[in-house]
KOLMARSE-397630 format. One line per 8 residues: number of its first residue (from 1); their letters; for each residue x, y, z of N, C-alpha, C, O, CB. Coordinates in steps of 0.2 Angstrom, whole numbers, plus 5000, padded with zeros to 4 digits. Glycine has a CB too. Layout:
<pts>
NUM> A> X/Y/Z/X/Y/Z/X/Y/Z/X/Y/Z/X/Y/Z; ...
</pts>
This chain:
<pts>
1> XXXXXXXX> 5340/5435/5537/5347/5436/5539/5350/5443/5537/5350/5445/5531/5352/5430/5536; 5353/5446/5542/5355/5452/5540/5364/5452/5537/5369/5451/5541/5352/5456/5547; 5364/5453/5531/5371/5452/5526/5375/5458/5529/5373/5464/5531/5369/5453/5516; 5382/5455/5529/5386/5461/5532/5389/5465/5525/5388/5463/5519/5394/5458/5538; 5391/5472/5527/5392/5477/5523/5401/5478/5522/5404/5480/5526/5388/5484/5525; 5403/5476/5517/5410/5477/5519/5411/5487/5511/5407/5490/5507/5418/5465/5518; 5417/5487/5513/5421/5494/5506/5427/5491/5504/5431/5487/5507/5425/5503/5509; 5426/5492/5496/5434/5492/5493/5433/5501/5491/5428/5505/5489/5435/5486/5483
9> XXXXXXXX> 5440/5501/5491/5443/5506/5491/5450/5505/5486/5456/5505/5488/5444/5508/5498; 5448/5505/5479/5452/5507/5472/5458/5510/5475/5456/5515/5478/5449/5512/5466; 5466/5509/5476/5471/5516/5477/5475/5515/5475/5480/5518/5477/5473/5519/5483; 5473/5510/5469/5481/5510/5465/5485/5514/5461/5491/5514/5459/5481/5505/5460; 5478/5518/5459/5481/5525/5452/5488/5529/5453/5490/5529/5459/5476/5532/5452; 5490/5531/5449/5494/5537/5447/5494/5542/5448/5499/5547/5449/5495/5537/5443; 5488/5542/5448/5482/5549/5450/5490/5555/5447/5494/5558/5450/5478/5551/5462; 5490/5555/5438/5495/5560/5434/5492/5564/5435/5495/5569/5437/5496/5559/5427
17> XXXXXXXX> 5484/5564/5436/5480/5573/5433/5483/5576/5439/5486/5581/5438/5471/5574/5433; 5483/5573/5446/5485/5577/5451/5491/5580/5451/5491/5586/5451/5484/5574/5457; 5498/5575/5449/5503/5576/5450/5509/5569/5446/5508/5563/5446/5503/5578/5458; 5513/5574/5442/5517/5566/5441/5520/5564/5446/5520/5558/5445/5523/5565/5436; 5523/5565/5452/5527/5564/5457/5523/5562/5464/5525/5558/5469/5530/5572/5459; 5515/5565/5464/5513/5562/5472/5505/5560/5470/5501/5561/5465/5514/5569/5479; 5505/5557/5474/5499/5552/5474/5492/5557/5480/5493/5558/5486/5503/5543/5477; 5488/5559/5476/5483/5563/5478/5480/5559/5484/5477/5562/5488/5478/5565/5472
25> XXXXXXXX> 5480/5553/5485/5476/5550/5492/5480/5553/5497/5478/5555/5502/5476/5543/5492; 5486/5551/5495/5493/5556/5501/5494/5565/5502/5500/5567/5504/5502/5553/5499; 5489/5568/5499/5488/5573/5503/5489/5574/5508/5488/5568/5511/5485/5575/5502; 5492/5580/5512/5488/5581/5519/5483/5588/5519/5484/5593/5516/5494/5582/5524; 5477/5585/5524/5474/5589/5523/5470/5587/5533/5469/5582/5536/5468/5589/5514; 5471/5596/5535/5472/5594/5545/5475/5587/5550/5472/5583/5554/5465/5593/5547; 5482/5587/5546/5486/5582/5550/5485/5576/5547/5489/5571/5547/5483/5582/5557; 5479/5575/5542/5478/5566/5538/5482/5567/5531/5484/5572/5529/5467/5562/5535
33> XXXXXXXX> 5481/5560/5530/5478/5561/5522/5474/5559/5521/5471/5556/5525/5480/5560/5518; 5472/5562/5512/5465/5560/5509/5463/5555/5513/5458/5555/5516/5465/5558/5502; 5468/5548/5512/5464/5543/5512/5462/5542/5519/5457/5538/5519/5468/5539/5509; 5465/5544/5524/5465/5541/5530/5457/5544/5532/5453/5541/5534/5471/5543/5536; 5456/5554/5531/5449/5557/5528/5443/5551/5528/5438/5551/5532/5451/5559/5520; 5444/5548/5521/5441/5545/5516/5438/5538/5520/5432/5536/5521/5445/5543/5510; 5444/5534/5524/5441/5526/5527/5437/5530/5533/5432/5528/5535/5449/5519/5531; 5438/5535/5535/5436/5535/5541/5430/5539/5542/5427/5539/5547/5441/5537/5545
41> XXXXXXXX> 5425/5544/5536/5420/5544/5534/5417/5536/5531/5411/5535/5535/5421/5549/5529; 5418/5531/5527/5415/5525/5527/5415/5520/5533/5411/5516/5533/5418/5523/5522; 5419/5521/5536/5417/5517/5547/5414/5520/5549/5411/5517/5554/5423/5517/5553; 5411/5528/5546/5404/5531/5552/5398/5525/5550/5394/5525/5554/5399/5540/5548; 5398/5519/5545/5395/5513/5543/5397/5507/5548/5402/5505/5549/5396/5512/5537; 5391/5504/5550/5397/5499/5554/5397/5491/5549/5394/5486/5549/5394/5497/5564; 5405/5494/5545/5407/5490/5542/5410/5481/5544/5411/5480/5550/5412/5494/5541; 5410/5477/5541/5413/5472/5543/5422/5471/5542/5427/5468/5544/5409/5467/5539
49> XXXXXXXX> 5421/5476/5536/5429/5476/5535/5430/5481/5529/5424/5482/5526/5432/5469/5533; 5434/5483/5526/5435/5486/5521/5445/5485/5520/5450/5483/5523/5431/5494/5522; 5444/5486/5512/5448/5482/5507/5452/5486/5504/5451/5486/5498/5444/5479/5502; 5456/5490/5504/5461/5494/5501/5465/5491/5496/5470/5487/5499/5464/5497/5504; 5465/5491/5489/5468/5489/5484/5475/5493/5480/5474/5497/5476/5463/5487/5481; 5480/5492/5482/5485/5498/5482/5491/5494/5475/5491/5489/5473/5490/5499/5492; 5493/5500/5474/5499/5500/5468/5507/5493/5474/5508/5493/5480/5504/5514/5465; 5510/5490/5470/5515/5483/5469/5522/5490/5473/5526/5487/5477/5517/5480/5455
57> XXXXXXXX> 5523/5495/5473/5524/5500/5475/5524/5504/5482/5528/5508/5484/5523/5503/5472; 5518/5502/5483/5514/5508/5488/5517/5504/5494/5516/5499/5497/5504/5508/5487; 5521/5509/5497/5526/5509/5505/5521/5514/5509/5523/5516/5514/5535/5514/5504; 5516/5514/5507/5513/5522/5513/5509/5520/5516/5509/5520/5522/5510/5530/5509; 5501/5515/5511/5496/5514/5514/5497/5509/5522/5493/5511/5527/5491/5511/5509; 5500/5505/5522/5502/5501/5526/5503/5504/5534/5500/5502/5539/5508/5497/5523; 5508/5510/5532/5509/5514/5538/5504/5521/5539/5504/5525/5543/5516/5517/5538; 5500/5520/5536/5495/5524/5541/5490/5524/5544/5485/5520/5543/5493/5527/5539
65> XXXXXXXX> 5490/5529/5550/5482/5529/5554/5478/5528/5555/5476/5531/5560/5479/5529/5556; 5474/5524/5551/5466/5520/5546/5463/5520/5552/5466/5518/5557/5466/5511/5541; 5456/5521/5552/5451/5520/5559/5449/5513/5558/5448/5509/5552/5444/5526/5560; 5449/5512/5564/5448/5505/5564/5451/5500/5561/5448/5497/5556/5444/5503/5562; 5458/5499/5562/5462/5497/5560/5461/5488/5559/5463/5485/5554/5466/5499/5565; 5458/5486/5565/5457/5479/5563/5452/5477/5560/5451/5471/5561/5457/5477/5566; 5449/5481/5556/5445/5480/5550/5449/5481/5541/5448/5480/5535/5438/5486/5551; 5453/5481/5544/5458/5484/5535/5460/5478/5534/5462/5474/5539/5466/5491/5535
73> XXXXXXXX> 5460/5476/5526/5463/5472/5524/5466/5475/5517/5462/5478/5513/5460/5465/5526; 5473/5472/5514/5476/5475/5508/5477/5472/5501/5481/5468/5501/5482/5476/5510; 5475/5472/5498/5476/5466/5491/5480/5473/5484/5479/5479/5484/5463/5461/5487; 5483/5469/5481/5488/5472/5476/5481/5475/5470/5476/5472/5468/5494/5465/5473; 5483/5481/5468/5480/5486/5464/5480/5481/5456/5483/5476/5455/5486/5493/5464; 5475/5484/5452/5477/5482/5444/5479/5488/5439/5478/5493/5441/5470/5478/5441; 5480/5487/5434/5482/5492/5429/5478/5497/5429/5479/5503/5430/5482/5490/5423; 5469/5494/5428/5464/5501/5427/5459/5501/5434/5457/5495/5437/5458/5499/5418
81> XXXXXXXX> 5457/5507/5437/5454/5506/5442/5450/5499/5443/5450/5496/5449/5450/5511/5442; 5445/5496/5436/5442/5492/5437/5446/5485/5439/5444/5482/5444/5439/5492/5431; 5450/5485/5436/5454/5479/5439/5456/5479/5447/5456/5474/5451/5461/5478/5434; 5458/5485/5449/5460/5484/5456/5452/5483/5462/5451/5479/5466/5466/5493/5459; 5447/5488/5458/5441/5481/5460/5441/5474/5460/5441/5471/5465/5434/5482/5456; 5441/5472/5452/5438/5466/5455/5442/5461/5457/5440/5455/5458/5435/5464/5450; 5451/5463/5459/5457/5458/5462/5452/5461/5472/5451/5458/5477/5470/5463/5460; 5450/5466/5470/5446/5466/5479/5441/5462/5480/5442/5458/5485/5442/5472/5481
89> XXXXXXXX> 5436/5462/5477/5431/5458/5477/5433/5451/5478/5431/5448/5483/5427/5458/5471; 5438/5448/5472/5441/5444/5471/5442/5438/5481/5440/5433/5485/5446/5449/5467; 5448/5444/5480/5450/5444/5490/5446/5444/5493/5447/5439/5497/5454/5449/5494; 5440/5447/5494/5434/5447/5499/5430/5441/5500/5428/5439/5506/5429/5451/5497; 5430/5438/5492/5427/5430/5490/5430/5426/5494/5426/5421/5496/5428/5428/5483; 5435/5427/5497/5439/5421/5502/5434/5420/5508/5433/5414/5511/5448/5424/5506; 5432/5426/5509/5430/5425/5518/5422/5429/5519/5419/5429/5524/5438/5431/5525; 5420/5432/5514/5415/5436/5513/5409/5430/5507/5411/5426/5503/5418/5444/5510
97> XXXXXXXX> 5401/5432/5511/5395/5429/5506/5394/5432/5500/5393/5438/5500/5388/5428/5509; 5393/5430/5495/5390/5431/5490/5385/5436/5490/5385/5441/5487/5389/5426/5487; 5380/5435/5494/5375/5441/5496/5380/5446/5502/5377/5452/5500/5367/5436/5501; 5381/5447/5503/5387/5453/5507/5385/5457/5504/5381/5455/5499/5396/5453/5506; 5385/5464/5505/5384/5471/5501/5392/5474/5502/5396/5475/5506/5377/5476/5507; 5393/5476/5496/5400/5480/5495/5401/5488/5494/5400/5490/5489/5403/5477/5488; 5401/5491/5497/5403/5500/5493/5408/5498/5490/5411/5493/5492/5407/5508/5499; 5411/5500/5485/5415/5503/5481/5416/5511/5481/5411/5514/5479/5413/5501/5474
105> XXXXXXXX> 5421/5515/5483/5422/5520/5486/5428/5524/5486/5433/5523/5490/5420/5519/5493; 5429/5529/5479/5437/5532/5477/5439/5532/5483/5436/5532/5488/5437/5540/5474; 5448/5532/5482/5451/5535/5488/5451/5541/5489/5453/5543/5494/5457/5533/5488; 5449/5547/5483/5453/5551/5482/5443/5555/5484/5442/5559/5480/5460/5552/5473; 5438/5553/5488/5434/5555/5491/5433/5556/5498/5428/5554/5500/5431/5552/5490; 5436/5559/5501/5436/5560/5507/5427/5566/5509/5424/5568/5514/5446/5563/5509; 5427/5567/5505/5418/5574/5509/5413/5569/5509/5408/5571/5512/5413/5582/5501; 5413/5563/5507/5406/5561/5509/5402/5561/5515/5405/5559/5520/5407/5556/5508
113> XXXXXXXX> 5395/5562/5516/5394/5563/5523/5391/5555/5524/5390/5551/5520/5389/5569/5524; 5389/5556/5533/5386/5552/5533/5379/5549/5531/5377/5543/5529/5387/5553/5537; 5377/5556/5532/5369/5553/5529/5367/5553/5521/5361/5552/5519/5364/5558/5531; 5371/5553/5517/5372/5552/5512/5373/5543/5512/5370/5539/5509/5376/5557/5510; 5380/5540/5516/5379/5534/5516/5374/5527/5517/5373/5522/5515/5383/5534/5517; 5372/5534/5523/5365/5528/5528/5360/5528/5523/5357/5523/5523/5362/5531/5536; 5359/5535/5517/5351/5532/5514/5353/5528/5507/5349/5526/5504/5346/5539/5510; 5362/5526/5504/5362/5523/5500/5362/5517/5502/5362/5513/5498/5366/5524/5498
121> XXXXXXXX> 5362/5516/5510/5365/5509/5511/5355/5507/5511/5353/5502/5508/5371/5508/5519; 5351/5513/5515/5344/5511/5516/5340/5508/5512/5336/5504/5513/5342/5516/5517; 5342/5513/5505/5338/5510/5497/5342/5504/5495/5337/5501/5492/5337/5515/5491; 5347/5502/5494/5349/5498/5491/5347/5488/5495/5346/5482/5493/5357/5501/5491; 5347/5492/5503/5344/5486/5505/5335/5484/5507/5332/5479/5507/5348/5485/5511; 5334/5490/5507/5325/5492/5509/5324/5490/5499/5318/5490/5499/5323/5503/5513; 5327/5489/5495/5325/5489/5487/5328/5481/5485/5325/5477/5481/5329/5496/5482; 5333/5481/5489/5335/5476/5486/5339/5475/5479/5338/5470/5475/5330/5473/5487
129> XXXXXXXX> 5344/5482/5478/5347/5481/5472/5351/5486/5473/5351/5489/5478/5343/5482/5466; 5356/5486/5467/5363/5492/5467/5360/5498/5467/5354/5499/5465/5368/5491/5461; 5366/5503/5469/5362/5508/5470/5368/5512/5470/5373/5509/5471/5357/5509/5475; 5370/5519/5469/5376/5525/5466/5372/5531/5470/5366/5531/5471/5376/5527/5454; 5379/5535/5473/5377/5541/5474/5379/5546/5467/5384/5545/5463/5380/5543/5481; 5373/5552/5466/5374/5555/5459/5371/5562/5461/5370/5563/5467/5369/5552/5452; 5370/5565/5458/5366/5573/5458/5364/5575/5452/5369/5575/5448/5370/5578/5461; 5358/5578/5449/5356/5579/5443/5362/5585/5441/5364/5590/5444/5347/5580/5443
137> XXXXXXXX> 5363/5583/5435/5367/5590/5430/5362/5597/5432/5356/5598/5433/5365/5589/5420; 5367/5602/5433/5364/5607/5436/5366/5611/5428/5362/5615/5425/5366/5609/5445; 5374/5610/5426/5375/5617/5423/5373/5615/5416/5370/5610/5415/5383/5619/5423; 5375/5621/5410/5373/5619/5403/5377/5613/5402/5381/5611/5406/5374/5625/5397; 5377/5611/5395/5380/5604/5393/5384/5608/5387/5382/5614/5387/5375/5598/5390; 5389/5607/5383/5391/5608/5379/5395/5603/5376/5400/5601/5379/5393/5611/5379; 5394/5602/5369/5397/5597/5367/5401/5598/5360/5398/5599/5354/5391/5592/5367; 5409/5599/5361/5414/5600/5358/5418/5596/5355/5420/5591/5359/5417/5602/5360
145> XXXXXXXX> 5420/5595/5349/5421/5589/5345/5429/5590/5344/5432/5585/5344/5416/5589/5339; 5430/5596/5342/5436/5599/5339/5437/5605/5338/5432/5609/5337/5438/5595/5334; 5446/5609/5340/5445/5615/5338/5443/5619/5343/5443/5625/5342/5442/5616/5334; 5440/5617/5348/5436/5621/5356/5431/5625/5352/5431/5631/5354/5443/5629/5362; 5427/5623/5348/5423/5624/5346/5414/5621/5348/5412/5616/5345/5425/5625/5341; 5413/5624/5350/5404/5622/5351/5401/5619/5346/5401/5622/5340/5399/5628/5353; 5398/5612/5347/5394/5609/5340/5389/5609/5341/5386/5610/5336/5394/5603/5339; 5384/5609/5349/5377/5610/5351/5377/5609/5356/5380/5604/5358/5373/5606/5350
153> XXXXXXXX> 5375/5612/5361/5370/5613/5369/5368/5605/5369/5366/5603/5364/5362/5620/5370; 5368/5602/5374/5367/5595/5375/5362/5596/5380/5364/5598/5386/5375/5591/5377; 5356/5594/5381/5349/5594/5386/5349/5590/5393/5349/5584/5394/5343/5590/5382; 5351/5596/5398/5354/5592/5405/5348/5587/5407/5349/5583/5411/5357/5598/5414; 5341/5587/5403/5336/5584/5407/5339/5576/5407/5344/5573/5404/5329/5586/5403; 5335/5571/5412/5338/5564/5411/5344/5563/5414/5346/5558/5416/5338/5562/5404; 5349/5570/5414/5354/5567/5413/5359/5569/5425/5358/5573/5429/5360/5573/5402; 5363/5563/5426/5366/5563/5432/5373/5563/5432/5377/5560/5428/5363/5559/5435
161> XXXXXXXX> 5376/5566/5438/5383/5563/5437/5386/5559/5443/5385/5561/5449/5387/5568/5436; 5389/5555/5441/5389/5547/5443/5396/5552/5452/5399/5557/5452/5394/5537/5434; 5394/5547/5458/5396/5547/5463/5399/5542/5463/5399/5538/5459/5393/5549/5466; 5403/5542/5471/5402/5535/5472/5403/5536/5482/5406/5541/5485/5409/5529/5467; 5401/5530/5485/5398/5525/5486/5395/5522/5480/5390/5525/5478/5394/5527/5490; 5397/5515/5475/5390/5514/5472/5392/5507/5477/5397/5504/5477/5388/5515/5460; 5386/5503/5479/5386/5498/5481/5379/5493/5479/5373/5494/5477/5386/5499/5489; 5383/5487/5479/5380/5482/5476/5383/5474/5479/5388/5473/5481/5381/5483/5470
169> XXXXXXXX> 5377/5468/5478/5381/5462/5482/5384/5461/5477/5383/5461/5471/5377/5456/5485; 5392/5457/5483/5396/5455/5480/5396/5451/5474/5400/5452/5470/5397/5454/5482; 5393/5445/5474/5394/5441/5469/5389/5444/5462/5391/5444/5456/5390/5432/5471; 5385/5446/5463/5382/5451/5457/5389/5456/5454/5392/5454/5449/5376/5458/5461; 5392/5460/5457/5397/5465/5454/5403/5460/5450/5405/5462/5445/5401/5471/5461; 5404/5454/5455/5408/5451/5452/5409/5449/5447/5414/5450/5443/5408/5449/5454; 5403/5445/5446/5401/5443/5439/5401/5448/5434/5404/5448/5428/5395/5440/5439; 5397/5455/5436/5396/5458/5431/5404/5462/5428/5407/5463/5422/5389/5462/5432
177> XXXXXXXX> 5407/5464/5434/5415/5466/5430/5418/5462/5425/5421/5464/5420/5421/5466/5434; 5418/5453/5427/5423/5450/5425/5418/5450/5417/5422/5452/5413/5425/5444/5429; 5411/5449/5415/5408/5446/5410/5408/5454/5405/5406/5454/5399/5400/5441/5413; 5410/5459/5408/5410/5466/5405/5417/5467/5403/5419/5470/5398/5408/5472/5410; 5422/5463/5407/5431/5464/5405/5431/5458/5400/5436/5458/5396/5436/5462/5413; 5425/5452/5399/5429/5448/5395/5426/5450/5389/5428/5447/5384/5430/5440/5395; 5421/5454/5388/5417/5456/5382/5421/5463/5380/5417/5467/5378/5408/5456/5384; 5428/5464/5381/5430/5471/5381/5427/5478/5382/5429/5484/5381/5432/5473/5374
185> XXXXXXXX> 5421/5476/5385/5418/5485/5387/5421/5486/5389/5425/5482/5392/5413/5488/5391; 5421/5496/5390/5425/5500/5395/5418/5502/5401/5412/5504/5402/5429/5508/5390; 5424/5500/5406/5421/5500/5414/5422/5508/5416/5428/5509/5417/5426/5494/5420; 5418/5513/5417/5422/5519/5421/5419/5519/5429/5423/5522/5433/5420/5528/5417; 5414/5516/5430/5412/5514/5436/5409/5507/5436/5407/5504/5431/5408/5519/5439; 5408/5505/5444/5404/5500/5445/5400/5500/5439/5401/5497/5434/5400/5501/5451; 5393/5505/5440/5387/5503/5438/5387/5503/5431/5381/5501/5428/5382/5507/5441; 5391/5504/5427/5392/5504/5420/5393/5494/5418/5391/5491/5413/5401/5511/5418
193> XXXXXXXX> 5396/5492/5424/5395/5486/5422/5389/5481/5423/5387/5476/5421/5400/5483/5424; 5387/5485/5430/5380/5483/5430/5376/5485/5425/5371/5481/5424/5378/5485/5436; 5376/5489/5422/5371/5489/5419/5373/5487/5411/5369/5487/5407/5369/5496/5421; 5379/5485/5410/5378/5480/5405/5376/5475/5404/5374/5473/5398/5381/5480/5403; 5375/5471/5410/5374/5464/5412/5365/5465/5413/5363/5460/5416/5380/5462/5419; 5362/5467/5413/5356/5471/5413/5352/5471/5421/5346/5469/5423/5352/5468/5408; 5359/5473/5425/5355/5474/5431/5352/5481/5433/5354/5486/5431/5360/5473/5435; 5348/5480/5436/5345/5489/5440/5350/5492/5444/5355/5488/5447/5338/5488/5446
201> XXXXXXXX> 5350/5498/5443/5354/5501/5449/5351/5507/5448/5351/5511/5443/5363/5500/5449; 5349/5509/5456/5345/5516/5456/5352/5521/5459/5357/5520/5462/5336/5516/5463; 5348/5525/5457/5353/5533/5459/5348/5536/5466/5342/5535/5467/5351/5540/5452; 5353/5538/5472/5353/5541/5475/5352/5548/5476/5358/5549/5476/5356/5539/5477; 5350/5553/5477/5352/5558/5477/5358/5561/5483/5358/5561/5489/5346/5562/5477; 5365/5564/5479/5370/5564/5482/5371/5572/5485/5367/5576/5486/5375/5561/5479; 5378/5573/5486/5380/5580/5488/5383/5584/5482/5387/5581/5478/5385/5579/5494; 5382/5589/5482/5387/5593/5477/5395/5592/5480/5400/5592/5477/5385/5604/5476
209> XXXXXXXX> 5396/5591/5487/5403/5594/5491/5405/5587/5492/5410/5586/5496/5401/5599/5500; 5402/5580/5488/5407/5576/5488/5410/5573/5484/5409/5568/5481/5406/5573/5491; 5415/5581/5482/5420/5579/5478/5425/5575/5479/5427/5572/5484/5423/5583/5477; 5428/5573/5471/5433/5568/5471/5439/5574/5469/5437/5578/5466/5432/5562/5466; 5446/5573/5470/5451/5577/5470/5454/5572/5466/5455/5566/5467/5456/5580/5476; 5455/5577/5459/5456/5574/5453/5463/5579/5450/5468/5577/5448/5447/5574/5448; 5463/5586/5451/5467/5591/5451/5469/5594/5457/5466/5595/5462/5464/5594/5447; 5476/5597/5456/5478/5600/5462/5475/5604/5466/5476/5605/5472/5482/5603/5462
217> XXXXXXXX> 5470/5608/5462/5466/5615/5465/5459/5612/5469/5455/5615/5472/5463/5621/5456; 5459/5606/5468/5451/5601/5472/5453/5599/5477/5449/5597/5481/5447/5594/5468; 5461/5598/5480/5463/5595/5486/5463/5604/5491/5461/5604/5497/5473/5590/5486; 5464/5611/5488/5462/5616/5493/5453/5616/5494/5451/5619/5499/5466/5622/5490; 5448/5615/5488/5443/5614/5489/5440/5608/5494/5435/5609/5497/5440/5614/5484; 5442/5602/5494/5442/5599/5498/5444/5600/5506/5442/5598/5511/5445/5594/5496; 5449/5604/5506/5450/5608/5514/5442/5612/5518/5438/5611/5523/5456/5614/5513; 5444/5617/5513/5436/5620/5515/5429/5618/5516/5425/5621/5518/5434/5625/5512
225> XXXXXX> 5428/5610/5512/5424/5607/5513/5422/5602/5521/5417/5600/5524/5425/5605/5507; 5430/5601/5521/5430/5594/5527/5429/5603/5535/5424/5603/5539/5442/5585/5528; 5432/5607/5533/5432/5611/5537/5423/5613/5540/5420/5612/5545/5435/5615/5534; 5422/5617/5535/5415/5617/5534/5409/5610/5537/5403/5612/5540/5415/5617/5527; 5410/5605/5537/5407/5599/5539/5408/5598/5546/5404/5594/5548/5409/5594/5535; 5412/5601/5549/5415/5600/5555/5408/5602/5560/5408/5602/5567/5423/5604/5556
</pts>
């Protein structure tokens, strides 16, 4: 039986680093925004649906141009990214199988390419387990404690940095947020909960160019990126 693939899409943040006043998914960047960018790189998949999980506030997501429109569906944001996952998941559990395959997928990602998602989606189901897009540490490490002072060069060997797409089946992720949220870990992605719960999850190799706009100066690198990709 071939399991359908659906996306949550976290968009409850604040996103302060960007700005106190505007919300970095609502950029515009050639006529969109981020976010509209972002669903419509994850539909080059042929999705069953995908899940946007928005702030108790949020007047904007509702009115916009989202591809594939009748695949969107909306569920209320939580305090910490983690939480507005697993109120998605949550909502998905209504009408979606436990075996389902989920992306979890920033809003504030709009460069992802295609073929980047087709080989996450490839290994995770040709393997049969979760799987993250990453790219090995390329620069030195430094590791500062206090004072902006250097304590020691930190060995990039081993070491990656986490992406996302990270997808995984549903009832797996589920469990493992909620049994990570009631044991107080800190969640910073998916696979941090997977992998407390001692599940596998392999690394993909990803793109340097799919950034996340985290600061104002990454939504003009994100222009020249989607440009560039064209």
């Amino acid at each position: 039986m071939h399991h359908k693939i659906w996306a949550v899409i976290p968009a409850a943040g604040s996103g302060s680093r960007f700005s106190k006043t505007e919300l970095k998914q609502y950029q515009q960047i050639q006529d969109q925004t981020v976010l509209e960018h972002t669903v419509a790189r994850l539909n080059q998949l042929p999705l069953a649906g995908y899940v946007l999980a928005i702030g108790t506030q949020d007047d904007v997501a509702k009115t916009l141009a989202l591809s594939h429109p009748e695949k969107a569906h909306f569920c209320s944001g939580g305090a910490e990214r983690v939480n507005s996952v697993l109120n998605a998941l949550t909502y998905l559990k209504e009408f979606a199988a436990e075996d389902d395959w989920v992306f979890v997928h920033d809003a504030a990602r709009p460069c992802v390419t295609q073929d980047c998602l087709q080989r996450l989606v490839n290994t995770a189901m040709q393997e049969n387990c979760s799987a993250i897009l990453a790219i090995p540490v390329r620069d030195t490490l430094k590791y500062v404690e206090q004072g902006n002072v250097i304590e020691k060069t930190v060995s990039r060997d081993h070491l990656w940095q986490a992406q996302t797409p990270q997808i995984s089946k549903l009832g797996t992720l589920k469990h493992a947020i909620e049994k990570a949220l009631q044991d107080g870990i800190s969640i910073t992605d998916e696979a941090s909960a997977l992998e407390y719960v001692g599940q596998q999850v392999k690394v993909v190799q990803g793109r340097s160019d799919n950034i996340k706009i985290t600061y104002a100066d990454d939504l003009e690198l994100a222009k020249l990126i989607l440009m560039s990709q064209k």
